[in-house]
VMD Tcl script that builds the backbone (N, CA, C; Angstrom):
set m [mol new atoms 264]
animate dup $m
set s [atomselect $m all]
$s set {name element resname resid chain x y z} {
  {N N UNK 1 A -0.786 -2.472 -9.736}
  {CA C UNK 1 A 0.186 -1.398 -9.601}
  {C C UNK 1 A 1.462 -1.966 -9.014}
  {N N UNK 2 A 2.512 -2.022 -9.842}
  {CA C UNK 2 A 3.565 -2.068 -9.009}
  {C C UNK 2 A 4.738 -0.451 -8.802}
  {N N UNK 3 A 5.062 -0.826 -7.304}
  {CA C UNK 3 A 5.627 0.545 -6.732}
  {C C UNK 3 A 6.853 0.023 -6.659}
  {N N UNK 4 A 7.557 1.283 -7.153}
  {CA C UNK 4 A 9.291 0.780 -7.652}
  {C C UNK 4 A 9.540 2.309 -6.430}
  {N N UNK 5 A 10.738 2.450 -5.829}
  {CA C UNK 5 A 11.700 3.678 -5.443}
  {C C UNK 5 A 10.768 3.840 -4.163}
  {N N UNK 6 A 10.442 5.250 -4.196}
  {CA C UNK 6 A 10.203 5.436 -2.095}
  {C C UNK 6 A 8.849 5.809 -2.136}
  {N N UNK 7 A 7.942 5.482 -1.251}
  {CA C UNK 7 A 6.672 5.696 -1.208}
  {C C UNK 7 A 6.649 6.831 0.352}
  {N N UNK 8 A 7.192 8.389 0.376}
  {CA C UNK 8 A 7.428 8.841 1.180}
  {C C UNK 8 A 6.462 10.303 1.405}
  {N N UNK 9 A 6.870 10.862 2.270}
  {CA C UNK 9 A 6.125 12.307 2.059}
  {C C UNK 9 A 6.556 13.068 0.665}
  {N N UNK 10 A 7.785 13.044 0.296}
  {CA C UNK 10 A 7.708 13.482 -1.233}
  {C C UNK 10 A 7.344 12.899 -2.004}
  {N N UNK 11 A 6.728 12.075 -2.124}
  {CA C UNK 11 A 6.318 10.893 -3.220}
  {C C UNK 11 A 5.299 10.668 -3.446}
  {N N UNK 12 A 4.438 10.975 -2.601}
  {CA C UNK 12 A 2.787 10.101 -1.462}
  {C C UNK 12 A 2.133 11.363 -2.822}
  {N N UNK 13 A 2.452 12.908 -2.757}
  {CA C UNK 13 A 1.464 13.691 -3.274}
  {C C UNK 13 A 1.400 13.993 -4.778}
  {N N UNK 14 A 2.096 12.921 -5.671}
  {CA C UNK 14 A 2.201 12.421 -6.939}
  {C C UNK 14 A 1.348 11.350 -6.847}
  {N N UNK 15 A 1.242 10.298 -5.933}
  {CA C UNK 15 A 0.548 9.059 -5.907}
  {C C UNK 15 A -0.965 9.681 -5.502}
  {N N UNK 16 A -1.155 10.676 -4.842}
  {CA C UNK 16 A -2.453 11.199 -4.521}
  {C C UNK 16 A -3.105 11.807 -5.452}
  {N N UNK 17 A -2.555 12.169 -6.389}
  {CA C UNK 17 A -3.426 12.907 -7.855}
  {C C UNK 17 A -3.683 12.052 -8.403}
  {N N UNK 18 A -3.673 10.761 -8.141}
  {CA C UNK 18 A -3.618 9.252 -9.178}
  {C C UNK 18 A -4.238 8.892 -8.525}
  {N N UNK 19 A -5.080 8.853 -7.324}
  {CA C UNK 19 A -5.730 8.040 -6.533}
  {C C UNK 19 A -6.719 7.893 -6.874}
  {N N UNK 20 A -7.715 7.981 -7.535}
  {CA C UNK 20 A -8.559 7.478 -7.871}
  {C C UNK 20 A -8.765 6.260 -8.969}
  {N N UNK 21 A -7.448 6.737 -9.099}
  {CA C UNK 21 A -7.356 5.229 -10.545}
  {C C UNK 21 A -6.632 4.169 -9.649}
  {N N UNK 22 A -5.857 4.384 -8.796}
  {CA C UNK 22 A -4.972 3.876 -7.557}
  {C C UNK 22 A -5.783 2.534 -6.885}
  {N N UNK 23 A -6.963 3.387 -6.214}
  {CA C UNK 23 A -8.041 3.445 -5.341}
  {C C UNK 23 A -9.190 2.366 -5.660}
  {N N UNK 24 A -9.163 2.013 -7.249}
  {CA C UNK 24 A -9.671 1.135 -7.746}
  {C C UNK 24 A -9.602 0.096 -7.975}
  {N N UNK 25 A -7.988 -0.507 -7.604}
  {CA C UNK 25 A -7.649 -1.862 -7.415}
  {C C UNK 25 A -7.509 -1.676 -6.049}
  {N N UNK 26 A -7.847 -3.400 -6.102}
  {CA C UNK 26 A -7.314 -3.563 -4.638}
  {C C UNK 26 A -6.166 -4.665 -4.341}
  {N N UNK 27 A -5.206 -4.710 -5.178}
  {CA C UNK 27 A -3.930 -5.354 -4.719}
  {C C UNK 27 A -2.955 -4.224 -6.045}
  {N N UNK 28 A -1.598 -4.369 -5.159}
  {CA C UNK 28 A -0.215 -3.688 -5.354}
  {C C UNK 28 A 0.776 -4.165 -5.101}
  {N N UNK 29 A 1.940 -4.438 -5.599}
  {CA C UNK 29 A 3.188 -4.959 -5.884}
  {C C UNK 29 A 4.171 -4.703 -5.317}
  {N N UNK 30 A 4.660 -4.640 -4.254}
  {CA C UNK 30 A 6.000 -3.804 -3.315}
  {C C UNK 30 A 7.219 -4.105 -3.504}
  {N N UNK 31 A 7.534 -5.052 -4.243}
  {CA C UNK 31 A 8.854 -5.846 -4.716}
  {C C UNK 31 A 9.841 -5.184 -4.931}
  {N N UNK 32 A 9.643 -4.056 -5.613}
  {CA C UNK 32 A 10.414 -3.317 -6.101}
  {C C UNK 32 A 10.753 -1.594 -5.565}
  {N N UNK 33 A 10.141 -1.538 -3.934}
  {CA C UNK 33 A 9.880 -0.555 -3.231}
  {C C UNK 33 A 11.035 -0.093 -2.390}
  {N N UNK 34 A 11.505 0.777 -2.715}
  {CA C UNK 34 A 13.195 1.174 -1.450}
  {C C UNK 34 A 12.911 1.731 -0.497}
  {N N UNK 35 A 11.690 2.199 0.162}
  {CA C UNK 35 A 11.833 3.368 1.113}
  {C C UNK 35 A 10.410 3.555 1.714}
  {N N UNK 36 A 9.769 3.752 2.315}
  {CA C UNK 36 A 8.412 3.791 3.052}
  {C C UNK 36 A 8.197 4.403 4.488}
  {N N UNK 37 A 7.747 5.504 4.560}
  {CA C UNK 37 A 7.417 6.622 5.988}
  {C C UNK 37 A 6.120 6.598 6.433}
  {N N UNK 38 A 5.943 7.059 7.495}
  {CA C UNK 38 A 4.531 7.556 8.097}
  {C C UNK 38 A 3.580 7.764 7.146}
  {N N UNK 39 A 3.988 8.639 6.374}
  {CA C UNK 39 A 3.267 9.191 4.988}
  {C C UNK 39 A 2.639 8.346 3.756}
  {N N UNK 40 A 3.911 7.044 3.564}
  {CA C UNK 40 A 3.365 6.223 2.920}
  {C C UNK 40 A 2.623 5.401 3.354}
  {N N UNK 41 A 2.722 5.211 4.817}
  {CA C UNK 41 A 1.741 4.268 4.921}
  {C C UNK 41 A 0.382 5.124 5.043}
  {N N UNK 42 A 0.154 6.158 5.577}
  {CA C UNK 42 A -0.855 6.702 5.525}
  {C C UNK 42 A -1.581 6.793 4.222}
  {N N UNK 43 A -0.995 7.172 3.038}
  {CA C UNK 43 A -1.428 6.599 1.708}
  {C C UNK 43 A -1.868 5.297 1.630}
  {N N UNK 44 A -1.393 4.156 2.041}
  {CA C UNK 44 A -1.801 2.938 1.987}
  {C C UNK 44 A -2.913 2.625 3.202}
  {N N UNK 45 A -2.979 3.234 3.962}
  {CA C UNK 45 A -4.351 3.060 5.297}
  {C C UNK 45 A -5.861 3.316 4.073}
  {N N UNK 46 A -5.297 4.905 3.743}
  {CA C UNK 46 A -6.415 5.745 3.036}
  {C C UNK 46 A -6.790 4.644 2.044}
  {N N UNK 47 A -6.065 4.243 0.885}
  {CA C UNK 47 A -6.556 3.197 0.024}
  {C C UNK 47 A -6.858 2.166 0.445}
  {N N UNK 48 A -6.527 1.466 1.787}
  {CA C UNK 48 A -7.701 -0.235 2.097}
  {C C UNK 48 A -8.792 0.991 2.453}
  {N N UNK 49 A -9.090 2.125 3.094}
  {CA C UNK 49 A -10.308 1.898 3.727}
  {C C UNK 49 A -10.767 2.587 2.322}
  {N N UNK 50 A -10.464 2.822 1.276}
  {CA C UNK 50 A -11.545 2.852 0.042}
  {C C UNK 50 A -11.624 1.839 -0.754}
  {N N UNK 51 A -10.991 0.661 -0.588}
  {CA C UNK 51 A -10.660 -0.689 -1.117}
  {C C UNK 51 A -11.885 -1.658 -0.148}
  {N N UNK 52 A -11.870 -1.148 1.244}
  {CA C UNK 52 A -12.962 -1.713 2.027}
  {C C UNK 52 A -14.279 -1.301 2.142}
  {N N UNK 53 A -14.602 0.231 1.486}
  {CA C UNK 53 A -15.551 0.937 1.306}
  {C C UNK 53 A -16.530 0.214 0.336}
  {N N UNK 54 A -15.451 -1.023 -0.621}
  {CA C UNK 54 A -16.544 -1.640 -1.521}
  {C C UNK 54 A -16.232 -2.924 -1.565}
  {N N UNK 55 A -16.581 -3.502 -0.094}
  {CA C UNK 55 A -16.232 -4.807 0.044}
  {C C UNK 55 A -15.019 -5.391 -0.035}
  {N N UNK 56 A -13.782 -5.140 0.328}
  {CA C UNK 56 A -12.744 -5.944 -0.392}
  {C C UNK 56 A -11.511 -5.390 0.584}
  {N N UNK 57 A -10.247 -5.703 0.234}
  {CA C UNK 57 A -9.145 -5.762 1.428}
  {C C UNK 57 A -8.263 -6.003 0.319}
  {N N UNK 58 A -7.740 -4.448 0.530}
  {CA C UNK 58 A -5.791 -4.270 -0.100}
  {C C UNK 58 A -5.218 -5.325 0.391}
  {N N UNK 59 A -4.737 -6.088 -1.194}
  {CA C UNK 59 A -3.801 -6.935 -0.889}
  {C C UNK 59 A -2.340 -6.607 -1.365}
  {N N UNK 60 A -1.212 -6.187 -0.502}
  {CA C UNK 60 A 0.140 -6.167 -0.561}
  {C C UNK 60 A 0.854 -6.913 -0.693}
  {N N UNK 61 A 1.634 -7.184 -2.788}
  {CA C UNK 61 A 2.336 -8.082 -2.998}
  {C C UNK 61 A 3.721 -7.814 -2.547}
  {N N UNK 62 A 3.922 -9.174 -2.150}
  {CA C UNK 62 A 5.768 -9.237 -1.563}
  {C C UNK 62 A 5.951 -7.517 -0.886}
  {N N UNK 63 A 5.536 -7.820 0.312}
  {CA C UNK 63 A 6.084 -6.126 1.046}
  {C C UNK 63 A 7.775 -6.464 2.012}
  {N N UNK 64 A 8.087 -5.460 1.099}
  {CA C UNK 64 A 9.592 -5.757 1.981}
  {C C UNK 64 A 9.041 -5.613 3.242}
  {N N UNK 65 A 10.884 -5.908 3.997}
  {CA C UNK 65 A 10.976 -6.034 5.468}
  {C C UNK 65 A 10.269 -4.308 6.198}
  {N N UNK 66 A 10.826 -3.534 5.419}
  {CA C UNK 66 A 10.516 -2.360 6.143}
  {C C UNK 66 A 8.632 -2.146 5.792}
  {N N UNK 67 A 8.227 -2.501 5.238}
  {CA C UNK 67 A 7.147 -1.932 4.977}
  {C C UNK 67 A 6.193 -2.971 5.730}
  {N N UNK 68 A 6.832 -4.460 5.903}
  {CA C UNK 68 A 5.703 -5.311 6.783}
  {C C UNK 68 A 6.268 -4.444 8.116}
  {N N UNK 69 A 7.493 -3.991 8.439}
  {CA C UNK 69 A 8.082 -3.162 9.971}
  {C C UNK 69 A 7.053 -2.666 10.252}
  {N N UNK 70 A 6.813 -1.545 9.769}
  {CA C UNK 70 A 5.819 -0.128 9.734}
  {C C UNK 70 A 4.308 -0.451 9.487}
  {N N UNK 71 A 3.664 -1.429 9.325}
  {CA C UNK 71 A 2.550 -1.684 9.263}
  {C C UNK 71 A 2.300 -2.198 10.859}
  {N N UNK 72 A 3.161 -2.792 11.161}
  {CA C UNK 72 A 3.234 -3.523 12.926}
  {C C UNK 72 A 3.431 -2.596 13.720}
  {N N UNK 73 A 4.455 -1.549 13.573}
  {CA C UNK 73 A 4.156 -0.498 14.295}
  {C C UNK 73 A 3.596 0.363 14.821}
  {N N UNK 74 A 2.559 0.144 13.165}
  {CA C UNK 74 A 1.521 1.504 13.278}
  {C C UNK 74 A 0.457 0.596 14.263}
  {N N UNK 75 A 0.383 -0.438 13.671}
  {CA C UNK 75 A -0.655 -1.886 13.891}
  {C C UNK 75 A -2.027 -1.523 13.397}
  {N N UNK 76 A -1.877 -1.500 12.019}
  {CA C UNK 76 A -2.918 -1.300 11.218}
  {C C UNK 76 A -3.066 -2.860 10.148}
  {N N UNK 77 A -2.236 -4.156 10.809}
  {CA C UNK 77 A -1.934 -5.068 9.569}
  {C C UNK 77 A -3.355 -5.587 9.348}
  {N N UNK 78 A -4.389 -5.155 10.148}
  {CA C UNK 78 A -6.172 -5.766 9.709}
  {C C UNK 78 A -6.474 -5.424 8.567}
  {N N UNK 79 A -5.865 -3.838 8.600}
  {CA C UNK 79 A -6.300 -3.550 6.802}
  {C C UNK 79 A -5.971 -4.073 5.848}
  {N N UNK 80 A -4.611 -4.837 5.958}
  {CA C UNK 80 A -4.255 -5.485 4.841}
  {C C UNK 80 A -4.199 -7.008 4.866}
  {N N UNK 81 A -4.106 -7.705 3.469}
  {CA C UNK 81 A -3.621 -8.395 3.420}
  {C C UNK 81 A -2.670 -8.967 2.746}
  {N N UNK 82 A -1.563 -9.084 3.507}
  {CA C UNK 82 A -0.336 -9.828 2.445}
  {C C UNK 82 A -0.087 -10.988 2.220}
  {N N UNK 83 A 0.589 -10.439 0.720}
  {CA C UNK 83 A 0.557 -11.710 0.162}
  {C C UNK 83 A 2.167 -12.013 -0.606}
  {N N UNK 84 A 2.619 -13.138 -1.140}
  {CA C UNK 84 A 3.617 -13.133 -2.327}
  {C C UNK 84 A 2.917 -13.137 -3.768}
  {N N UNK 85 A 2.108 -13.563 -3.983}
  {CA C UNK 85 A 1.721 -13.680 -5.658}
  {C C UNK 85 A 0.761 -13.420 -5.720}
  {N N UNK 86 A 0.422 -12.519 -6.860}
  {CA C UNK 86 A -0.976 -12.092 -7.596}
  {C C UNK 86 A -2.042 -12.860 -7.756}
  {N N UNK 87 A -3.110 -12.433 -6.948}
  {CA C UNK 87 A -4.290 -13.775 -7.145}
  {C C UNK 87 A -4.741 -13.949 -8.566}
  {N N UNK 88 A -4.922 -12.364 -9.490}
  {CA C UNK 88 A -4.654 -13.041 -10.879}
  {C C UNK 88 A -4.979 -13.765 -11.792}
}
mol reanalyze $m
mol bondsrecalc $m
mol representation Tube
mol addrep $m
């Protein structure tokens, strides 16, 4: 999956009707991401711990500056792991 524009509270509950197809990989593309809130990351908590529910750990390609910000803040970065390139 790659996420282009804002992953926000208006955004998150379009990405949540998709979550189950979402929910099934476990790496995503941030490269192309402008914008990221409480909300999005809470979308992204919810998907590692169903990404970890079956062995495995969301991996976050190239996460901009704001979105590695907000993961440190929250200090949830155990759930993830980032990366630059698609293991693939």
């Amino acid at each position: 999956m790659n996420f282009t524009g804002r992953l926000t509270g208006e955004t998150v509950p379009g990405y949540w009707k998709n979550r189950r197809e979402l929910f099934s990989s476990a790496e995503a593309d941030f490269s192309g991401l402008e914008a990221i809130d409480s909300a999005g990351l809470a979308f992204l908590v919810k998907w590692a711990k169903a990404v970890a529910a079956g062995g495995g750990k969301l991996r976050l390609l190239n996460p901009t500056e704001q979105l590695s910000s907000i993961i440190g803040i929250y200090r949830v970065g155990d759930l993830f792991e980032l990366g630059k390139e698609s293991a693939s």
